[in-house]
N, C-alpha and C positions, 0 to 999 in steps of 0.2 A: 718223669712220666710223660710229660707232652714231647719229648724227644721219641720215646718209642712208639708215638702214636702217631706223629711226623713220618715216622718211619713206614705205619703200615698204610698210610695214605699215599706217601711220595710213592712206594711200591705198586700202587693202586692205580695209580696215574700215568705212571711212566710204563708200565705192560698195556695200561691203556691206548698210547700213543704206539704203538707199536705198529706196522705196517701189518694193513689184513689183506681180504678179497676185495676186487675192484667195486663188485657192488655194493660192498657194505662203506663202502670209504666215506660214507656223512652218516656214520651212525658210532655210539660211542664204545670202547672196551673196558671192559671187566675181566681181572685176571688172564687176560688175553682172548677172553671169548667176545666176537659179536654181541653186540646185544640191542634188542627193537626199544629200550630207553629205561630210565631210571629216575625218578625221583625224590628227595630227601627233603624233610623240613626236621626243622629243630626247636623248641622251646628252651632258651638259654635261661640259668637259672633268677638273674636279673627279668625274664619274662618279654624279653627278647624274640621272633621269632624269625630264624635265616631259613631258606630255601632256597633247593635249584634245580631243573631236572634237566635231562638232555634225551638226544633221541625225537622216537613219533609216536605222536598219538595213533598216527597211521600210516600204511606203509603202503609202498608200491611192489610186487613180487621179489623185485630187483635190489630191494633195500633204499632205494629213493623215497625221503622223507615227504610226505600227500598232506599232514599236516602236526606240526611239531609236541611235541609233550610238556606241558607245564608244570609249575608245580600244584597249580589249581586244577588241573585236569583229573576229572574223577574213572574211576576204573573198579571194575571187579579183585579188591581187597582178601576173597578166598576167607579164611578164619578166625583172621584179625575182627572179621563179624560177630565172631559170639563174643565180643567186648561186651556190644549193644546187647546183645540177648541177657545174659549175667546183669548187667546194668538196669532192663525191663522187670527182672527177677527182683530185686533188688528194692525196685521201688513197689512193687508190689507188697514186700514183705514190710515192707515203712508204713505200708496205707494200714495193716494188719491184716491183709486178706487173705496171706497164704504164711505158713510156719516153715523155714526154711530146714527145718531137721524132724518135721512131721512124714509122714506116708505122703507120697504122692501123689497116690489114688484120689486123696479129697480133693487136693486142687485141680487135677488133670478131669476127674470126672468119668472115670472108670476105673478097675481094678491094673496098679503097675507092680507084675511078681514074675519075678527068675521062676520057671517051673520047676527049676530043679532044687528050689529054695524058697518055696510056697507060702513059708510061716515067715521070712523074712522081709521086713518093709523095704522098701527102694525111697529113701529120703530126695527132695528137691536140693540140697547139699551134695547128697552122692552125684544125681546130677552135673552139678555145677563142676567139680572136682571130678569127673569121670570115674567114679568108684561105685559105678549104678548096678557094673555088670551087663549093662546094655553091651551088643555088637556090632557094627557096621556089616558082618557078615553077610547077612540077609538083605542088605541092599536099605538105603534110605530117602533117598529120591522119591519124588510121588508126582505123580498126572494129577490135573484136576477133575475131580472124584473118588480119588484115592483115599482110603479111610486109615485113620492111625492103627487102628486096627490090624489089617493089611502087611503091615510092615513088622507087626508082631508077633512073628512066626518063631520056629525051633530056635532059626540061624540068628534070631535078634540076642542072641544070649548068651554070654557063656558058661562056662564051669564051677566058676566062683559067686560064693555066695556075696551079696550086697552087703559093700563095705569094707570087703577084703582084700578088693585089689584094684590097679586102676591099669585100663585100659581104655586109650584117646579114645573115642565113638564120637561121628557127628551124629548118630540115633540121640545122643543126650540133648542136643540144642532142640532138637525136630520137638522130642518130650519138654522141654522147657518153652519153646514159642507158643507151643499147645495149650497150657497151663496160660501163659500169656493171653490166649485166644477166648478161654474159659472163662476168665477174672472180669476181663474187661468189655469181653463182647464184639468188639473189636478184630478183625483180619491183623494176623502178627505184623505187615508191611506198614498198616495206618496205623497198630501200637506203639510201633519202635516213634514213629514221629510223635505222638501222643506223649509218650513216657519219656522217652528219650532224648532225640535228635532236637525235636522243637524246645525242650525246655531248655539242653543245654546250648542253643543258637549255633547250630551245627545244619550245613547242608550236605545230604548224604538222602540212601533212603536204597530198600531193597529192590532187585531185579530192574529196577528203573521206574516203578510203580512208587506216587505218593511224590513224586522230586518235582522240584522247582521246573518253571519254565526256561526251556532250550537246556536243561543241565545233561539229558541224553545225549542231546545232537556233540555236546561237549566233550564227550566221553571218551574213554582211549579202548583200541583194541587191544588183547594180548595174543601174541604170535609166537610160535615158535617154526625152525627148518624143520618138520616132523608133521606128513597129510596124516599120521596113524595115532595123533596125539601125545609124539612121546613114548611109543613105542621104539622107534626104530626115527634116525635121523640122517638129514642129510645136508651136509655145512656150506656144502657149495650148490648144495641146491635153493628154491625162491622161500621166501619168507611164507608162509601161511597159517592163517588168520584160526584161533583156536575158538575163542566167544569172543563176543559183544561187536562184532563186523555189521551189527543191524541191531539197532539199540532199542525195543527190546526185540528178542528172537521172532520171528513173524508178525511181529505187532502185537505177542500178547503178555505180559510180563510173567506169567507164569507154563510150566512145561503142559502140553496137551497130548492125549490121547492120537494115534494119525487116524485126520480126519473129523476133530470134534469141535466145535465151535469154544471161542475164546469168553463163555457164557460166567464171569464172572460173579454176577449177581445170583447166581445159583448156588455160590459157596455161601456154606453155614460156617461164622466161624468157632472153633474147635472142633472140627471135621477131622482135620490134619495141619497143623500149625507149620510144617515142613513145605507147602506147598509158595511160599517167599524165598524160599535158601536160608533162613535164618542162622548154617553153619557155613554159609559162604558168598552168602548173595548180596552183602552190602556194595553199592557202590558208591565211592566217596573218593576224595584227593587227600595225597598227604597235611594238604595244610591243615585240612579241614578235622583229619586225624590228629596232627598236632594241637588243634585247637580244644578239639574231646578232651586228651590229655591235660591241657592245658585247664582246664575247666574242673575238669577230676580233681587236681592236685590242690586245685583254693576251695573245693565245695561247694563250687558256684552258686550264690542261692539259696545255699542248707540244699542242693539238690537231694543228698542223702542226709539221713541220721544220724550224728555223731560216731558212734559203735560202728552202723553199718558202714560208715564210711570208711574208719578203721579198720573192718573185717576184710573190704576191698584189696586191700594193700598189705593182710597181713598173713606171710607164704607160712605153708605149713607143706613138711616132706609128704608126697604121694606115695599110698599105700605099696606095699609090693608089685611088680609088672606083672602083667598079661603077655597074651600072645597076639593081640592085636595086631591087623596090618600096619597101622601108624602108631603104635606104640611105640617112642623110644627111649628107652630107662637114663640113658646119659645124657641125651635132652630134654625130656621131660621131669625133672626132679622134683621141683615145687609148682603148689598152686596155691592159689589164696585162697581163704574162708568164702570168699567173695568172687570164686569163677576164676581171677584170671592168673594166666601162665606167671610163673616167678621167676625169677635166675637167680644163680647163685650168689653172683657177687666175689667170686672166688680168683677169678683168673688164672682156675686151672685150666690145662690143654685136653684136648680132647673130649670137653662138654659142653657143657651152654655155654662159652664163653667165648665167641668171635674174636674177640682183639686181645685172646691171650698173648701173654702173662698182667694187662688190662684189665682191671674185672670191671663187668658188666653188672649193675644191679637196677631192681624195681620190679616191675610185673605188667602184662600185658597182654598182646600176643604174638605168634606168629603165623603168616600163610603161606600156601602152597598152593595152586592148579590151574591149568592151563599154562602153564611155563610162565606165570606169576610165581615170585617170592617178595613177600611182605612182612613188615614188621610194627609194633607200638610197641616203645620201653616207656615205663614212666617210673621215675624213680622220686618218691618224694624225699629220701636222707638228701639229694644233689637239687632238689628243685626242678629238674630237668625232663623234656619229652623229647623223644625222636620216636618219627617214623619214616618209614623205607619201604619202594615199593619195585622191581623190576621188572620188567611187560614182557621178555620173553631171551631166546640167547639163540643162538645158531646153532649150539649142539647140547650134546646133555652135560650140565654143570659139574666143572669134575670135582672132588672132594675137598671139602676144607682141608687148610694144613693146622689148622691149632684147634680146632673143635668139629662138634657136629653141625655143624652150620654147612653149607658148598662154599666153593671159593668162591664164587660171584656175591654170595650172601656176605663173606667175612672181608669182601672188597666196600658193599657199602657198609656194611658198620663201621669201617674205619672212613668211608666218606663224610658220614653223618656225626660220627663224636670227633670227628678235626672241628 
């Protein structure tokens, strides 16, 4: 087995080394693509933790590294954040304040119903597992003054009734940070420290709001060749900067209105729990991800309940698919009782399985945006954590060859379990 794993790292390495464009010549490769840097740490099952990243935290148009990428270097992690959210849930449900397979409605603090399925409750489970019937359709983003409300229109919803089918939605974190927001009183960005990040001795913290001193100015940008986001690309054109080029955006760590003041002390919270990025706004470093991981797998603390802590880790197959935009049935197969993404463990091709015919197991998650892809595996059967984080690539990542992963994706998982 470590012969074939040799194999898809050597592979990994040596397309790496490959001669590219004159500007990017001090930046590393990924299945032959540029890329603005990469990160990996790992938790060996001895409790061990390796790490190494290459690349820039920041860049110059030209691909001239302004200042390098660590593996302590924290960045916008994209969905790997609803670890934290799932995890906030979690201990709420420990304290008894909320029923994790009750209506919604009571924790959240208004009525949560599919119109088209009136009499059917929308559980904080459904939630957690996207089987809420919730839609990203309708948009989930919110300004400050945005009410959760707001976001609750026809397009939040789809066809199926609650509990029937699962379709990814970040609308489900926005509805869980909210419940978050409800419980404790609390702004979902000072909960997650409250509940989460502080007890398990983790530095990290949303949109740059609540974080340690200087840990912004630390921070990595992600870039991609693409001024239209990823629209449309250009390989031999300059690098540019997609977020975090100004840590936080304007100086205020949450999105505004144009033209509104950054009046934070005006948020009530359970206004709109979504107004931190709760489904993508963590910023954190892989170590520091490895060390959550790490942390999860002994229970640091009785952080969780026995059961619950069990339930975390324990994948059960997702309902039938949706039509979702990010729904995808051969990568998204399982999830836990406990929120997060599962894998199979199979090392078949063509699914979750990066380093097929390898399998891949534990639960975690994965991200996506701004020409960020990320990852947390934690697999308690091996003891092991790895996370993975990429800051951007010069064109658009071309497909994996042995799953649904890209091939820069399925380049570090084989960087990360060598």
């Amino acid at each position: 087995m470590r012969r074939i794993v040799c194999g898809l790292v050597c592979l990994a390495l040596a397309v790496g080394a490959s001669a590219g464009r004159a500007s990017d010549a001090a930046l590393p490769r990924l299945a032959g693509v540029p890329v603005a840097g990469f990160a990996l740490a790992t938790v060996t099952a001895n409790g061990r933790l390796v790490a190494r990243a290459e690349g820039g935290a920041e860049l110059a148009p030209d691909g001239t590294i302004l200042r390098p990428l660590l593996p302590e270097t924290p960045m916008r992690v994209a969905s790997v954040s609803k670890v934290v959210v799932a995890l906030a849930i979690l201990r709420l449900a420990d304290r008894g304040q909320i029923d994790l397979d009750a209506d919604a409605s009571r924790a959240l603090g208004r009525p949560l119903r599919n119109p088209a399925h009136p009499q059917v409750p929308v559980t904080i489970r459904m939630l957690l597992r996207h089987e809420s019937s919730l839609s990203d359709a309708g948009g989930y983003a919110a300004t400050l003054g945005t009410r959760l409300e707001d976001l609750l229109g026809p397009k939040a919803w789809s066809a199926a009734a609650p509990g029937t089918a699962f379709d990814y939605a970040n609308l489900n974190s926005v509805m869980l940070a909210t419940i978050v927001e409800m419980q404790t009183g609390l702004r979902f960005d000072q909960a997650a420290q409250a509940l989460v990040l502080g007890p398990l001795g983790v530095q990290g913290c949303f949109n740059w709001s609540a974080c340690p001193e200087g840990f912004a100015a630390s921070g990595a940008v992600l870039y991609r060749k693409s001024a239209d986001f990823g629209a449309t690309w250009q390989p031999d054109g300059p690098w540019v900067p997609q977020v975090d080029s100004e840590r936080p955006a304007g100086g205020c760590p949450v999105r505004l209105a144009p033209g509104a003041p950054c009046a934070l002390d005006t948020y009530r919270p359970g206004t709109n729990g979504g107004l931190f990025a709760p489904q993508g706004g963590l910023r954190i470093s892989v170590t520091e991800l490895a060390r959550l991981g790490q942390a999860l797998l002994a229970n640091r603390g009785g952080f969780l309940k026995a059961e619950t802590h069990a339930a975390l880790f324990r994948a059960r197959a997702v309902a039938r698919s949706g039509t979702g935009d990010e729904t995808d049935p051969k990568l998204m197969r399982f999830w836990s009782e406990g929120g997060l993404h599962c894998f199979s463990g199979t090392g078949e091709a063509g699914a979750d399985q990066p380093l097929s015919p390898r399998p891949m197991a534990g639960c975690g998650h994965l991200g996506e945006a701004y020409g960020l892809f990320s990852a947390l595996v934690i697999d308690p059967a091996s003891g092991t954590v790895h996370a993975w984080a990429l800051t951007g690539s010069a064109e658009k990542p071309p497909p994996g060859q042995r799953s649904r992963f890209n091939a820069l994706e399925e380049a570090l998982a084989a960087l990360a379990f060598e």
